[in-house]
C-alpha positions as CSV (number, residue, x, y, z in Angstrom):
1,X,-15.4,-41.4,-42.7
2,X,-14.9,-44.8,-41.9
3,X,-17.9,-46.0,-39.5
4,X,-17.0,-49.5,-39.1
5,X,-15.5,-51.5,-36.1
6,X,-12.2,-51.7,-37.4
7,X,-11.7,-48.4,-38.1
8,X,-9.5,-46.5,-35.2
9,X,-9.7,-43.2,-35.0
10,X,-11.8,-40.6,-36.6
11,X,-10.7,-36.8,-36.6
12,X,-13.2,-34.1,-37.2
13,X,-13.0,-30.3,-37.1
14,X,-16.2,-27.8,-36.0
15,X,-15.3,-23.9,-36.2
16,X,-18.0,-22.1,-33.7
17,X,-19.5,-19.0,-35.1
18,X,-17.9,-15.7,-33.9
19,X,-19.2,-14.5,-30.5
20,X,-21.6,-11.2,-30.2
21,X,-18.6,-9.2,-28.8
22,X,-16.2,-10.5,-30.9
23,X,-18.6,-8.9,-33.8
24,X,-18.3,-5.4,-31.7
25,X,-14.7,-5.6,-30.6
26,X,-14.4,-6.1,-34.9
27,X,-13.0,-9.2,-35.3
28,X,-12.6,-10.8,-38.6
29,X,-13.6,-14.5,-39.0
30,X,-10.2,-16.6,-40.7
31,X,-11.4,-19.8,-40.9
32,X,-13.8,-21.3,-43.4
33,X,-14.5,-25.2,-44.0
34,X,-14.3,-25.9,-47.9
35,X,-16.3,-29.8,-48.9
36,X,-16.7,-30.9,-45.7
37,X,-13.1,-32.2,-45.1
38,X,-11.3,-29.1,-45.6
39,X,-10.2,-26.8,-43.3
40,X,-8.3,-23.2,-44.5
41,X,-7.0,-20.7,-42.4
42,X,-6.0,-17.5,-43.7
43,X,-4.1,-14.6,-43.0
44,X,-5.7,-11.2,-43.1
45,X,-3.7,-8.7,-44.4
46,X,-4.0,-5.7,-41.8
47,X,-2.1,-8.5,-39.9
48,X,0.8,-9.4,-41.8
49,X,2.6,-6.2,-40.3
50,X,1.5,-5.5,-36.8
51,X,2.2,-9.6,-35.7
52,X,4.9,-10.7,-38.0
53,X,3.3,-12.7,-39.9
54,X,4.6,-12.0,-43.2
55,X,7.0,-14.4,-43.8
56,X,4.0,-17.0,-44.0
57,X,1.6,-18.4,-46.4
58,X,-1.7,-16.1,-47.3
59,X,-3.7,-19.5,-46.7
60,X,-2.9,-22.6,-44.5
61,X,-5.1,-25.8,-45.8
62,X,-5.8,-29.0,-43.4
63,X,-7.6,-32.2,-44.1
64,X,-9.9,-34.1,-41.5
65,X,-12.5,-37.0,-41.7
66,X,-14.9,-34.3,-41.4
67,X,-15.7,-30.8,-41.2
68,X,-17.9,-28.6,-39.5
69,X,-18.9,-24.8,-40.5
70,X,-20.2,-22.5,-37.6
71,X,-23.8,-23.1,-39.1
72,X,-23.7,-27.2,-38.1
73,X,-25.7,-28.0,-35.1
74,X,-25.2,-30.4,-32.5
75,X,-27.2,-33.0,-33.9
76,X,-25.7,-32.9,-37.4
77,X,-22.2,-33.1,-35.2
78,X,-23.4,-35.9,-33.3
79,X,-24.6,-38.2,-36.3
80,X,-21.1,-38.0,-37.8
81,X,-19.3,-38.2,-34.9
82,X,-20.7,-40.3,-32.1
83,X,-24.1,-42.0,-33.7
84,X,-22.5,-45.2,-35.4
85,X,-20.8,-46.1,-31.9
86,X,-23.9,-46.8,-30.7
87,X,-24.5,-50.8,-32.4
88,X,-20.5,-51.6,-32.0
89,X,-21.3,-50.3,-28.3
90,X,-24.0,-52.5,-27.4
91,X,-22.1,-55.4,-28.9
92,X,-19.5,-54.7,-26.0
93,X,-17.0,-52.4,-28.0
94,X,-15.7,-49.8,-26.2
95,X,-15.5,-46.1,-27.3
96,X,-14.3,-42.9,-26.7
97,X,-15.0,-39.4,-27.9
98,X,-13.7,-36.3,-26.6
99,X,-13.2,-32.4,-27.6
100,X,-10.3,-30.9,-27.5
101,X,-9.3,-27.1,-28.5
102,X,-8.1,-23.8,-27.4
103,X,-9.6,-22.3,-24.1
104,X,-13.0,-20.8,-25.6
105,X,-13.4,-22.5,-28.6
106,X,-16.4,-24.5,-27.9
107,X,-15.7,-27.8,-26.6
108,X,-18.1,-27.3,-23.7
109,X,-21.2,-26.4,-26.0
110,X,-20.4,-29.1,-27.9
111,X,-20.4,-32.5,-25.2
112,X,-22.9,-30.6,-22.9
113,X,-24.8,-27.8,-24.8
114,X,-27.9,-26.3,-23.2
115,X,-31.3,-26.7,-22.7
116,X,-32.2,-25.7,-26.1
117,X,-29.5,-27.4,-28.1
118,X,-28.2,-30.3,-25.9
119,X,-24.7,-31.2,-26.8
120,X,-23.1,-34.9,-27.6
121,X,-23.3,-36.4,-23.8
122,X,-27.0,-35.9,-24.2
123,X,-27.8,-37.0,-27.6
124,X,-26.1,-40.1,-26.9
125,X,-27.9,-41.1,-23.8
126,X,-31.0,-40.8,-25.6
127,X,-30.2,-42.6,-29.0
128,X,-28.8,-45.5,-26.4
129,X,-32.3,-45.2,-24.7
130,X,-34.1,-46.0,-28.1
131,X,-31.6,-48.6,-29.2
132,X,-31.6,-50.9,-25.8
133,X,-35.6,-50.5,-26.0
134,X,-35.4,-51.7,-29.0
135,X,-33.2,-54.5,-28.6
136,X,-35.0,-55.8,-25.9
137,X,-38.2,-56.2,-27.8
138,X,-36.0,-57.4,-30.9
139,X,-32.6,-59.3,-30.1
140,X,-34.3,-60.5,-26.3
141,X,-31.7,-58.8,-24.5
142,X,-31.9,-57.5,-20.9
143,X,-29.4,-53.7,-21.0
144,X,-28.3,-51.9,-17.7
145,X,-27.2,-48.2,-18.0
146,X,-25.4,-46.4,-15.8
147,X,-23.1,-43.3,-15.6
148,X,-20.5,-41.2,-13.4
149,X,-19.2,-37.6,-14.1
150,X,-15.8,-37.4,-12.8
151,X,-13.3,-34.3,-13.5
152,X,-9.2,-35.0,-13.8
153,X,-7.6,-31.6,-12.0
154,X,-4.1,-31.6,-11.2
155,X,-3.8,-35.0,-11.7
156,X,-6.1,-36.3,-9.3
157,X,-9.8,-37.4,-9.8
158,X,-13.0,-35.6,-8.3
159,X,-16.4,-37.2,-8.6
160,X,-18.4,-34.3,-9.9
161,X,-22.0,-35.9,-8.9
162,X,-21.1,-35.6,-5.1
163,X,-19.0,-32.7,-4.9
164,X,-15.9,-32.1,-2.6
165,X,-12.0,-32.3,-2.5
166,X,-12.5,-36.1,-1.9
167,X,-9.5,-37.3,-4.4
168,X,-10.2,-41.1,-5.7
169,X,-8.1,-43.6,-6.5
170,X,-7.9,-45.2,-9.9
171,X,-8.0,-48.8,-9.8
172,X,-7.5,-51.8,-12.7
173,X,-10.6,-54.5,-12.6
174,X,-10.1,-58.0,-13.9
175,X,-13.6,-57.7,-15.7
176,X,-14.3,-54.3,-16.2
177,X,-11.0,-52.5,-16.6
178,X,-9.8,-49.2,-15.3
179,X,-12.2,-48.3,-12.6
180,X,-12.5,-45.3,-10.2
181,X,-13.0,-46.7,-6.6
182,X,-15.7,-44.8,-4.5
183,X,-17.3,-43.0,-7.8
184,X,-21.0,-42.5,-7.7
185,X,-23.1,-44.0,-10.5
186,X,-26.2,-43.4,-11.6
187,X,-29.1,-44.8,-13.2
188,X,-30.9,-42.9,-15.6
189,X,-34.2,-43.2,-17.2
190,X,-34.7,-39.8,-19.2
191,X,-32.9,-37.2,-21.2
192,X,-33.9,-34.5,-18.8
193,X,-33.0,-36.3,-15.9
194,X,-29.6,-36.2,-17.6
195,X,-28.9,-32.5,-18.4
196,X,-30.0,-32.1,-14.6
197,X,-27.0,-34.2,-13.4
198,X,-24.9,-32.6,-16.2
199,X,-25.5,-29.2,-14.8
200,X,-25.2,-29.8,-11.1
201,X,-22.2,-32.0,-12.0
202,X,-20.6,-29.0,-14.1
203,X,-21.7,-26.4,-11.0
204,X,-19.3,-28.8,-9.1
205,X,-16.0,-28.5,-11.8
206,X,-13.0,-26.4,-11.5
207,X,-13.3,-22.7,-13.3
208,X,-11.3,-19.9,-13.1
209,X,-10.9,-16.7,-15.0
210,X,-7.8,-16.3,-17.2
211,X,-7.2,-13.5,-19.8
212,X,-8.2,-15.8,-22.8
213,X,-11.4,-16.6,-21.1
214,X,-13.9,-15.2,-18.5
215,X,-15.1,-18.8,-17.3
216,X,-12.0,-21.5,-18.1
217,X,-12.4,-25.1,-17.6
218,X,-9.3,-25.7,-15.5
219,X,-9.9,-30.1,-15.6
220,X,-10.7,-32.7,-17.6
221,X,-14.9,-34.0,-17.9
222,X,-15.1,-37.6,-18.2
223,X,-18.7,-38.5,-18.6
224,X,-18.5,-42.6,-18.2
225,X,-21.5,-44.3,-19.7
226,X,-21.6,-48.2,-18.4
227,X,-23.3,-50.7,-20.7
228,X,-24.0,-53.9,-19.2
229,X,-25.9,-56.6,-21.8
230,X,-27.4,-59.9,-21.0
231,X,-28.6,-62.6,-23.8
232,X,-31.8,-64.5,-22.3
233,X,-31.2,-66.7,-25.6
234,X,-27.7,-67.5,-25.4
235,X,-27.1,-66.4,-21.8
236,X,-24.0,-64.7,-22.7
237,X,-23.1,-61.3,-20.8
238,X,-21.4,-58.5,-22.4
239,X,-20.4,-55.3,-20.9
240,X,-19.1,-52.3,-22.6
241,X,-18.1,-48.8,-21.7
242,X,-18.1,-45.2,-24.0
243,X,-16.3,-42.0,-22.0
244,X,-17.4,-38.4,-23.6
245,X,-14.4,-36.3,-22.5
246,X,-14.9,-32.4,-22.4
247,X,-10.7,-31.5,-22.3
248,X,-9.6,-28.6,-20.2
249,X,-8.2,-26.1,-23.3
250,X,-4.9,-26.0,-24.4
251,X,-2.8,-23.0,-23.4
252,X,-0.6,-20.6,-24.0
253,X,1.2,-18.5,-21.3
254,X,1.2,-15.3,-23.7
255,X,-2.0,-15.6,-24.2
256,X,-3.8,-16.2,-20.5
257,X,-0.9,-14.7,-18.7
258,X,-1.3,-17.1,-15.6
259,X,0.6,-16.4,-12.8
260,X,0.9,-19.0,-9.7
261,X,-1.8,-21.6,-9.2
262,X,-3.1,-20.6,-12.8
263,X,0.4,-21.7,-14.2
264,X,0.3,-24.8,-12.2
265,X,-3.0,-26.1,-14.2
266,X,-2.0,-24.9,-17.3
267,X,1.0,-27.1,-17.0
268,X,-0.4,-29.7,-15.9
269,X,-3.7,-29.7,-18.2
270,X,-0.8,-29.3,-21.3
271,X,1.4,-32.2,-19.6
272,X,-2.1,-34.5,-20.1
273,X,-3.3,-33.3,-23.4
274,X,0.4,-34.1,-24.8
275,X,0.4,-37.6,-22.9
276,X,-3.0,-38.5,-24.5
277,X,-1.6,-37.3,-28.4
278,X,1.7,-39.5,-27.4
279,X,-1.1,-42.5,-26.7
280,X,-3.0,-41.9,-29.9
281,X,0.1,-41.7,-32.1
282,X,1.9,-44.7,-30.7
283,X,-1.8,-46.7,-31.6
284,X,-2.1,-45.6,-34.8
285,X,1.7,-46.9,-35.8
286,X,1.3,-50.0,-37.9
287,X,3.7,-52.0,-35.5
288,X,3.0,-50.9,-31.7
289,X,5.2,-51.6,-29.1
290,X,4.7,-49.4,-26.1
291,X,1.7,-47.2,-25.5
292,X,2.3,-44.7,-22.5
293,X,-0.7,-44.9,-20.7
294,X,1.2,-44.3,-17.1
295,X,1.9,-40.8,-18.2
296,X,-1.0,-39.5,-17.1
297,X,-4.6,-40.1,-15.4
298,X,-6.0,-39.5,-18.2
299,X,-4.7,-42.0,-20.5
300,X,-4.9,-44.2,-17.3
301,X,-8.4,-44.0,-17.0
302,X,-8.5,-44.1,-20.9
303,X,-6.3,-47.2,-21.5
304,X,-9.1,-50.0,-21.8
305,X,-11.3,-47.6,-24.1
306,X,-8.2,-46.4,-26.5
307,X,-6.7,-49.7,-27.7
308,X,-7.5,-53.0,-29.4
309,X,-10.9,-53.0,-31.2
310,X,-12.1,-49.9,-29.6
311,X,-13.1,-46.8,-31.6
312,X,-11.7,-43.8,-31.1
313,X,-13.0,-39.8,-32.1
314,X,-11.8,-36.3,-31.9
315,X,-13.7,-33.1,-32.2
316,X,-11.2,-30.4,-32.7
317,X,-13.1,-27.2,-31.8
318,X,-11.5,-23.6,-32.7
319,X,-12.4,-20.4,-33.2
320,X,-12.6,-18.7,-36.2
321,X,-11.9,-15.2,-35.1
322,X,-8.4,-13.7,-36.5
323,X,-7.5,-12.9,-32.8
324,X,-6.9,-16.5,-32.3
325,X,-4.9,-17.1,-35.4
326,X,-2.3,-19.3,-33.3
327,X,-4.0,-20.8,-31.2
328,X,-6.2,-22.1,-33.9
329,X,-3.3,-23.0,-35.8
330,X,-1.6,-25.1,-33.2
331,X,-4.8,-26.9,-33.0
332,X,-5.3,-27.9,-36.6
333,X,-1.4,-28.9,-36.0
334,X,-2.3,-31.5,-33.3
335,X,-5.2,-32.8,-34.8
């Protein structure tokens, strides 16, 4: 893993453990992380016949920066993935980390979590608590923190903090960059204050029952955490911006047989998810010429926080069952 500033984009893996009725229904678990990097699906055998898989190899093998087994808990996911951001951050380096998998695999759990085991957006807010406190006693700088919740559903933006169908326009700042105009931020002096804004903001997203999952995320989370620094030595300003981004899952219209409104989303969440891929590809070439940020809200929003010197992570979340064998597959794929 390559934590420095220079480094672009870092691609990790985390299987989740098999769900309790998974375990009844009798699911077998496919996926198993090998060295930390390592990622190797197989293909059971009772399965070979009944779903044509024959024709394919036993065992399918992907490499990642890093890899998580079901037993890696969020803060062992969060010092890998999102802890070194936190310096480069407060120098005035944007960031931007965001989970992406199949409906169900996890990626909620992992930026929000619970209670018990808060998840990435939480973790972070407090390691960035500790670290302005103590660069304020150390470097004599003055930080300001603030933060909005937004959610991306059919292409248009919601502020999740105040509720409603209000749609917001997306607007380009000369200072600050891709702003949402009329978004509510918050300041925010403790973790718990945070979950509590978390939750009411995710009472407030878009979920509807498909057949691949009982409670689907239908829009994108973008939890935008502003950083504004002030040098009392030098008198120099910087401000910096991270967005923790819980994607709306991938789909398959075999698998969540949507129909109408349902087929709408998952078309439009894909249309996003592929326009955001295009985005990261075209960065990573060694010569880029055009990045496609216009094809999509999403990379709009994204465009000052993807490019230049910022950094850059994916958590691929999937699920190891053998039930989800190509959705998992097609995950690993796009990663």
């Amino acid at each position: 893993m390559q934590s420095d500033v220079g480094s672009k984009v870092l691609v990790v893996v985390r299987v989740r453990p098999l769900l309790v009725r998974e375990v009844a229904s009798g699911h077998t678990q496919i996926i198993r992380v090998m060295g930390g990097k390592l990622v190797v699906v197989c293909n059971p055998k009772k399965l070979m016949d009944t779903q044509g898989l024959s024709r394919r190899p036993k065992e399918r093998k992907y490499t990642f920066d890093h890899a998580f087994s079901d037993e890696a808990s969020q803060e062992e996911v969060f010092a890998v993935t999102t802890s070194f951001l936190m310096d480069p951050l407060l120098d005035g380096y944007n960031a931007t980390v965001f989970a992406y998998g199949a409906t169900g695999s996890g990626k909620t759990y992992t930026m929000t979590g619970t209670h018990l085991n808060p998840g990435i957006m939480c973790l972070t807010l407090r390691e960035l608590f500790l670290k302005t406190t103590h660069a304020m006693v150390t470097r004599g700088r003055h930080y300001r923190v603030t933060l909005s919740y937004l959610e991306i559903y059919n292409e248009n933006i919601r502020d999740l903090m105040r509720g409603g169908d209000t749609h917001l326009d997306l607007r380009e700042h000369p200072t600050f960059g891709m702003k949402v105009s009329g978004i509510t931020e918050y300041e925010v002096g403790n973790v718990e204050e945070i979950m509590e804004l978390l939750q009411a903001g995710n009472e407030n997203r878009t979920v509807e029952p498909t057949e691949a999952n009982a409670c689907s995320s239908r829009s994108h989370a973008v939890l935008q955490i502003a950083i504004e620094s002030h040098d009392r030595v030098l008198d120099k300003t910087h401000a910096a911006k991270l967005n923790l981004i819980d994607l709306a899952g991938s789909e398959r219209g075999a698998v969540t047989q949507n129909r109408g409104i349902r087929l709408v989303e998952g078309a439009n969440i894909n249309r996003s998810l592929l326009a955001l891929g295009n985005c990261i590809n075209a960065l990573c070439e060694s010569k880029i010429t055009f990045v496609p940020y216009r094809d999509s809200k999403l990379t709009r929003l994204l465009k000052d926080s993807l490019g230049g010197n910022c950094q850059t992570v994916m958590i691929t979340n999937v699920s190891p069952s053998h039930m989800s064998i190509e959705e998992s597959a097609n995950t690993l794929k796009y990663a």
